[in-house]
N, C-alpha and C positions, 0 to 999 in steps of 0.2 A: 509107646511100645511098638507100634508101628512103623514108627521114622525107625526106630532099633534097628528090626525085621529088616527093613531094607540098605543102611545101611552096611549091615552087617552078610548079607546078600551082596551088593556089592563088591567087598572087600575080598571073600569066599573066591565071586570069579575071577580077581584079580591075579589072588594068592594062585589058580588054577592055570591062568596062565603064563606064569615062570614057575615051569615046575625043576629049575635049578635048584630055586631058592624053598619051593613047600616039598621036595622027597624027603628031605633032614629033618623036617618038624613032626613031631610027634600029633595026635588028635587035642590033647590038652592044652599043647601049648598052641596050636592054629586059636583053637579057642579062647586063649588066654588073651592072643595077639589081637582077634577081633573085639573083645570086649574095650582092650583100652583103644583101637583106633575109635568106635564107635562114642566112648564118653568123651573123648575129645571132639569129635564133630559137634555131638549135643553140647558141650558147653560153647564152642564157638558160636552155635547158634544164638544161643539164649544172652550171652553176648552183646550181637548182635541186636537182634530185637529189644534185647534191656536199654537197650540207646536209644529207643524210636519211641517207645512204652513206657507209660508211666506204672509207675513198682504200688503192690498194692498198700496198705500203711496207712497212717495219716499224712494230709497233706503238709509238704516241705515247700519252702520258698521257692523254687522252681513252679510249683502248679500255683500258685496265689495267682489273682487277676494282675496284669500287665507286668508281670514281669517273663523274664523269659522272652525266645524265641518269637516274631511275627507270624500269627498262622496264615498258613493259606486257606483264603475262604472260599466255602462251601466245599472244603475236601478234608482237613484237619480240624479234629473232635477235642472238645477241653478233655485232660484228664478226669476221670469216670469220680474221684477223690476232690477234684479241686471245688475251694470254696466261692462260694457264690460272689457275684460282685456288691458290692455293698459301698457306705461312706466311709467305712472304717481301711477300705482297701488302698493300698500305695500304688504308685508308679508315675509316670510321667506320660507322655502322649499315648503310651499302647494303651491307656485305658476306654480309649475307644473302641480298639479290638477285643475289647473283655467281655464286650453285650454278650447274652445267650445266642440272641440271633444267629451273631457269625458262627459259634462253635457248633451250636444245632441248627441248620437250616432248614426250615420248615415252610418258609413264606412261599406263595406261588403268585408270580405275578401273569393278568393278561387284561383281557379288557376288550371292546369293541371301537369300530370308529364308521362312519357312513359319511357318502358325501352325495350332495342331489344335484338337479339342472333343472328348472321349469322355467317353462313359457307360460304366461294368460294371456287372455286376451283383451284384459284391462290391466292399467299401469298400478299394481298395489302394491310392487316390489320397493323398498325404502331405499332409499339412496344415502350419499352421503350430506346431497344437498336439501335445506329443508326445504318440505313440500314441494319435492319432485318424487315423483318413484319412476319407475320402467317394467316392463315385461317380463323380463328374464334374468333368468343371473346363476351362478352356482353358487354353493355354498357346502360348507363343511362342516353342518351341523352339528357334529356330538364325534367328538375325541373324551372314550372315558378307558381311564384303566382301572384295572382292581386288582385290589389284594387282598387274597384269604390267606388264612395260617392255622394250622392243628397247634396248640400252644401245647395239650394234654390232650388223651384220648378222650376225653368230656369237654375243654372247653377251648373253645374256638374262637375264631375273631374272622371279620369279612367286613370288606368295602369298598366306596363305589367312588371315582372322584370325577366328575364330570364338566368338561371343556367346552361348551356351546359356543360355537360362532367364531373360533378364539381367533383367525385371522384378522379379524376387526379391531384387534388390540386392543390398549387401555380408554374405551370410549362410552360403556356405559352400556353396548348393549350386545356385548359377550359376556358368558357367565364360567365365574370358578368357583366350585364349590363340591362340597363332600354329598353324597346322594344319599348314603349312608354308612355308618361306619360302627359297628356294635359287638359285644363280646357275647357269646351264646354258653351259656352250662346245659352241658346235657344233665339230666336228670333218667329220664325214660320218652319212650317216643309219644307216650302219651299227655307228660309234663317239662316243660323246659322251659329255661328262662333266658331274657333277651336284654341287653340292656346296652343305649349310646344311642346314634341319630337310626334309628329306626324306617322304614317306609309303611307310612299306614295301609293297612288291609282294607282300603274305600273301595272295593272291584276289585276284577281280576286285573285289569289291564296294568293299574297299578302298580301290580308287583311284575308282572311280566311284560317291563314295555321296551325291552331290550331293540334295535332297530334290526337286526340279522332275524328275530324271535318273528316280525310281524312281514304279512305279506303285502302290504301297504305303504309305501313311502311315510305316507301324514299317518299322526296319530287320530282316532277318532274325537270327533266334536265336542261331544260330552265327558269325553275321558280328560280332555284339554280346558274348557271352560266351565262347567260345572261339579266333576272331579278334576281337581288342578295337579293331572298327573306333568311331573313325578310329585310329587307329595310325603314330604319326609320330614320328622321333628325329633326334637331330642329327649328321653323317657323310657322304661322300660315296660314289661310285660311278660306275659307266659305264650305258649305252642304248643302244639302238638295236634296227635293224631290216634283215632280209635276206631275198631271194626265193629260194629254193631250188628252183621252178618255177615254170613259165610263168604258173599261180593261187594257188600257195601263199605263205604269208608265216609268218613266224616272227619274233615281237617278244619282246624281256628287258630284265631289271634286273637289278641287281645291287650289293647297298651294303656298307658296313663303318659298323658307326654305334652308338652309345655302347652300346646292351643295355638288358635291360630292371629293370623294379625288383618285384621277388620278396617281397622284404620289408620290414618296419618294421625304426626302428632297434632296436628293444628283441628282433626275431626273431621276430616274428609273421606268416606266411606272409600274404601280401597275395592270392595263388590260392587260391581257395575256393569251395563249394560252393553260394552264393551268389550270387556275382560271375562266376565262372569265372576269369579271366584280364584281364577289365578292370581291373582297378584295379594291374595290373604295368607298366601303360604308360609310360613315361618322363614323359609330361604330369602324371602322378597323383600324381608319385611324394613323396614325405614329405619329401623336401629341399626346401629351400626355396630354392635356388638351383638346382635341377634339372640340376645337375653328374652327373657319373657314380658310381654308388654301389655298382657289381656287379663292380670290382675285373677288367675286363676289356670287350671289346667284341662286338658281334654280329654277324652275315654274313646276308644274307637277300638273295633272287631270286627270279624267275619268270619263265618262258620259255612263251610261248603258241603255239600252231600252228593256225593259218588254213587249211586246204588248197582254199576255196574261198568268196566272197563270202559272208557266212551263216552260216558254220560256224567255232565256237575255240573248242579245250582248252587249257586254261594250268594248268598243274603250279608251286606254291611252295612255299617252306621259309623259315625263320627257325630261328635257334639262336643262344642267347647265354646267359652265366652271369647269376643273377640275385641271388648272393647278394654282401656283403662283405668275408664271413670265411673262404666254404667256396666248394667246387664243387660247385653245386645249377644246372643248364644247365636253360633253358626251350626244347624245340623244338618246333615248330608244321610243319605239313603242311598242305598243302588243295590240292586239284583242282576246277577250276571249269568251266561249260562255257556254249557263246550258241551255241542255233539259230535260224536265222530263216531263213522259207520263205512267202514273200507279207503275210498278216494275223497268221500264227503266230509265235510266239516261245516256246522253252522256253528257261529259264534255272536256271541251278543253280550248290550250292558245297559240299562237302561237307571237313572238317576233324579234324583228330586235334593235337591236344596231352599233350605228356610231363612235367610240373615234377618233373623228378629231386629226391629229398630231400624233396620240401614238406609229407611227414607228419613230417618227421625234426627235433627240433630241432637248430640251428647252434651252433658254435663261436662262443662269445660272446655269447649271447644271454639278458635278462635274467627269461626267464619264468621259473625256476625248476627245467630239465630239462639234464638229464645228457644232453651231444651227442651224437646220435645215436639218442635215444629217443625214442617216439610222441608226438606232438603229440597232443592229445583236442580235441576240443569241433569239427571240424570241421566240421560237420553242426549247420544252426538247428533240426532234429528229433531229432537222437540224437548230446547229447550227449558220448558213450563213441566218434564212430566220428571217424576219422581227418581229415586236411586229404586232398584230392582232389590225385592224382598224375597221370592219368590222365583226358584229356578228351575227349571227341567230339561232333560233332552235324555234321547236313547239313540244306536247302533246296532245295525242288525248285518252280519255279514256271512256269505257263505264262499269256500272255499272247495275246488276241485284240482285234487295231486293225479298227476298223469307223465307218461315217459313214451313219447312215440318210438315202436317197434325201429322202424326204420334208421332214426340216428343213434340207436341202440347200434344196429348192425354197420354203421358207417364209422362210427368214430367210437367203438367202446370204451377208450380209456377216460373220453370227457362226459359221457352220456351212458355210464355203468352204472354198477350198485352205488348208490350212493346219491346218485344226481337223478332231479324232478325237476318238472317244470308243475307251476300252481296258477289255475286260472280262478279269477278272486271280482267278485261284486258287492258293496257296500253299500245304504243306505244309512245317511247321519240326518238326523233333527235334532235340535235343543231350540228353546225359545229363554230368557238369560232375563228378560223383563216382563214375568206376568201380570203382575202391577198393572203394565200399562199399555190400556188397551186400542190406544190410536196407532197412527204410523211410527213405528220404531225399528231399530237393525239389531233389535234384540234376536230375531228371529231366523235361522242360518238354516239351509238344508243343501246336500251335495247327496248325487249319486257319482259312485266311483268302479270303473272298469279296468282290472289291471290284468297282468300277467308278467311272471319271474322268475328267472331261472335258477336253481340253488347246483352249479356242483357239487357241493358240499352241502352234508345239512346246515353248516353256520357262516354259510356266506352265500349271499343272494346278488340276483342283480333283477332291480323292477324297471316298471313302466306301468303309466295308468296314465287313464281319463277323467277328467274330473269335470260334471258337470255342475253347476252352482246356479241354481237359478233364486235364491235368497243368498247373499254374501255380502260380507262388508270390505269397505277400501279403508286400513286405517291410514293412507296418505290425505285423499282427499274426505275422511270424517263421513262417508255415503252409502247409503246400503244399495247395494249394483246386482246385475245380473254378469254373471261370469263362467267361464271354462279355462281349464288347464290343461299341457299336458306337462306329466311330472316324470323321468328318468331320478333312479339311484342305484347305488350300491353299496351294500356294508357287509361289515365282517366281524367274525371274532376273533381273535389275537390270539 
C-alpha cells in the first residue's frame, strides 16, 4: 500500500507537469490512468524479485541440494522450503555446497597465538643436538585457533586446536592437537549439558590459561606439573550456575570422561619426579589412537563460590584409574582463589596429588619385577629412590593494574581508555616426590617479577624476572640454582 502511495505520488507530479497533456483529462480518468501505471510498476517488480526469491510451495527441483545455481558463501541463504541434505539427495560436485554451514553461516573463527625470548643463566635451553642446550632462544609457543558456532538458539559447539612449538616441525616435540572440542545443550543456566574433548574443571587456571588472559609469560608450577594444565579428555557432563543470595553465586562442573594414562605399555610409570603428572594426560598418552587405556573412566568437578563481585573460592577433584592391568587410581585436589579490590588482584591455586601404586610395579608389566615390588630409578639424582606417589605444590600471586597520568597526556591514542600497564609478583613451590626424602630435583621453587603492557585488554606485551633458586636442567638431568630473564607477547585474533 505504500509503495502504491508513492508511486502514484509520483506519477500525479508528472501528469502536473505537462499540463498540455492533464487540462483534457477529467479527475476520473487521471485516476484511472494512475491506477494502471502503478499495477504495472508493482508487477514488474515482483517480477523482478520472483527471479532472485524462491516462491513459497513445496520444494521443486530447483531448491533440492546441489542442484541449481553455485552460492555465494556467506551472503546467499538456501531457500527457506529447501530440503535438507541427506543420502537420498542427487547432484554432482555442488554437493559440497549443500552443507548447512555454507547457506547459514554461523561459525566464528579466531584464536590466540604468543611468542617469547629468554635468557638464563644456565644452558637448560634443548637444542637440536643431543645433550647440548644454550641460554637463549625464542620460540613460538602456542598458535591455537578456534571455532565456536550457534548451531540453534540451545546448542552450541566450541573448540580449541592448539599448535605448540610448531616451527620445530615433524620431530616429536611440537604438538597438534584439539584442546577441546564439545557440543553444549542449553537446558537452563542452572542445568546444561556438555559433551566431546572437554577441559577438566582441576583449578581455575585450567580453564582460563589462555596466554593474552595471564600476566605472566610461564605458566605456574603447580598448574604445569601437578595439575597438568592444559588437561582435556573425551566425556561428557552437566554446568551450570545458581544464586543462593541476593550477591552470591555458585558455579560447577562436573564430567565422566575416559581417565587418565599412568603408564607405558611395557609398565613404566608415566608420573615422575621429573614431569610430575604431565605426561598422564590422555593427549600424551602412548596409544596411538588415544582410545582409553586405564580399563575404566574418571569423575572430576569443581564448584566455585562468589559471595560477592571480586571475591571466588573454587574447590576441585579429579580421580580415575590409570593403569591397564591393575587398580593404581590417580586423584588430584586443588583449591583456588581471585580477589579483586580496585587496582589489586591476589590470585592463587594450591594442589595435592595421590598416584596410588606408581612406585609399585603392575601386573603385566614387561620391566623385569615381581608385581607389586619397588620400582627404582625414580629420581634423575638418586637412582635407588622410588617413582613419586605423592604430589604437591601451590602459587600465590598478586597483581597491580596502573596507567601513569603523564603518558596518558602524551600520547592518548596508545595510553587511552582501554590500555594498562600491570605490575605482577609470583611465588611457585611444588615438591613432585614426597616419597623421597633425600636429595632429589623433585623439589622447584621461583620467585617471579614482571611487568606488561596490554594496549588492548587482549594483547599484552611482558617481561619478568625469574629467580630459581631450586630448579632443574632437563639437558644435563641436575637440579641447579638459576635465573631468567623472560620477554613475550601474545594476542587474540
Amino acid at each position: 500500500m505504500k509503495m502504491r502511495s508513492i508511486l502514484g505520488a509520483l506519477l500525479i507530479f508528472s501528469l502536473s507537469a505537462m499540463p498540455v497533456l492533464a487540462e483534457n483529462l477529467t479527475p476520473e480518468e487521471i485516476k484511472k490512468l494512475v491506477d494502471e501505471a502503478v499495477e504495472k510498476r508493482l508487477q514488474e517488480r515482483e517480477r523482478r524479485e520472483g527471479a532472485r526469491e524462491p516462491q513459497e510451495g513445496p520444494p521443486g527441483e530447483a531448491s533440492q541440494p546441489g542442484i541449481g545455481a553455485l552460492p555465494e558463501v556467506g551472503k546467499e541463504r538456501r531457500a527457506q522450503k529447501q530440503a535438507p541434505l541427506s543420502f537420498g539427495s542427487s547432484g554432482s560436485g555442488r554437493l559440497v555446497y549443500a552443507k548447512p554451514f555454507v547457506s547459514y553461516p554461523k561459525a566464528i573463527v579466531g584464536g590466540y597465538m604468543d611468542l617469547q625470548y629468554r635468557i638464563h643463566r644456565n644452558a637448560v635451553l634443548e637444542t637440536g643436538a643431543d645433550g647440548i642446550g644454550t641460554t637463549n632462544g625464542y620460540d613460538q609457543q602456542r598458535f591455537v585457533p578456534f571455532i565456536y558456532a550457534d548451531i540453534t538458539e540451545h546448542l552450541k559447539f566450541a573448540s580449541e586446536l592448539e599448535i605448540e612449538h610448531g616451527i620445530r616441525g615433524n620431530t616429536g616435540n611440537n604438538e597438534i592437537s584439539l584442546e577441546f572440542a564439545h557440543i553444549d545443550y542449553l537446558v537452563h543456566e542452572l542445568l546444561n549439558v556438555r559433551a566431546g574433548i572437554v577441559l577438566i574443571p582441576l583449578g581455575k587456571f585450567n580453564l582460563l590459561h589462555d596466554s593474552p588472559l595471564n600476566d605472566l609469560t610461564d605458566r605456574p608450577i603447580v598448574s604445569r606439573l601437578v595439575i597438568p594444565s592444559t588437561m582435556s579428555e573425551t566425556g561428557a557432563g552437566l554446568y551450570g550456575t545458581f544464586y543462593p543470595s541476593r550477591t552470591g553465586k555458585v558455579d560447577y562442573e562436573v564430567y565422566f570422561t575416559t581417565g587418565p594414562c599412568g603408564y607405558e605399555g611395557d609398565g613404566t610409570p608415566r608420573v615422575s619426579e621429573e614431569n610430575g603428572t604431565s605426561k598422564s594426560r590422555q593427549r600424551k598418552c602412548w596409544s596411538d589412537d588415544g582410545f582409553d587405556i586405564n580399563n575404566g573412566k574418571a569423575v572430576s568437578g569443581r564448584v566455585a563460590f562468589s559471595p560477592m563481585l571480586g571475591v571466588e573460592v573454587g574447590g576441585s577433584g579429579y580421580f580415575g584409574n590409570q593403569s591397564a592391568t591393575s587398580y593404581n587410581p590417580l586423584s588430584i585436589y586443588a583449591v583456588d582463589w581471585t580477589l579483586q579490590r580496585g587496582p589489586f588482584e591476589l590470585i592463587g591455586e594450591a594442589a595435592w596429588a595421590y598416584a596410588r601404586g606408581n612406585r609399585l610395579a603392575i601386573p603385566g608389566n614387561t620391566l623385569g619385577f615381581t608385581p607389586g615390588s619397588l620400582l627404582p630409578g625414580g629420581s634423575p639424582l638418586n637412582p635407588g629412590a622410588t617413582h613419586p606417589q605423592r604430589l604437591w605444590g601451590f602459587y600465590i600471586q598478586g597483581n597491580y593494574h596502573f596507567m601513569p597520568s603523564f603518558l596518558t597526556k602524551l600520547s592518548p591514542k596508545r595510553f587511552g581508555e582501554g590500555s594498562t600497564f600491570t605490575a605482577v609478583i609470583r611465588y611457585d613451590r611444588v615438591n613432585l616426590n614426597m616419597d623421597n626424602k633425600g636429595e632429589n630435583a623433585g623439589e622447584w621453587e621461583q620467585i617471579s617479577f614482571g611487568l606488561n603492557y596490554r594496549p588492548i585488554e587482549d594483547a599484552v606485551i611482558k617481561m619478568s624476572y625469574q629467580y630459581l633458586p631450586k630448579s632443574f636442567n632437563p639437558v644435563s638431568g641436575q637440579r641447579i640454582h638459576d635465573s631468567a630473564f623472560v620477554m613475550s607477547v601474545a594476542t587474540y585474533f
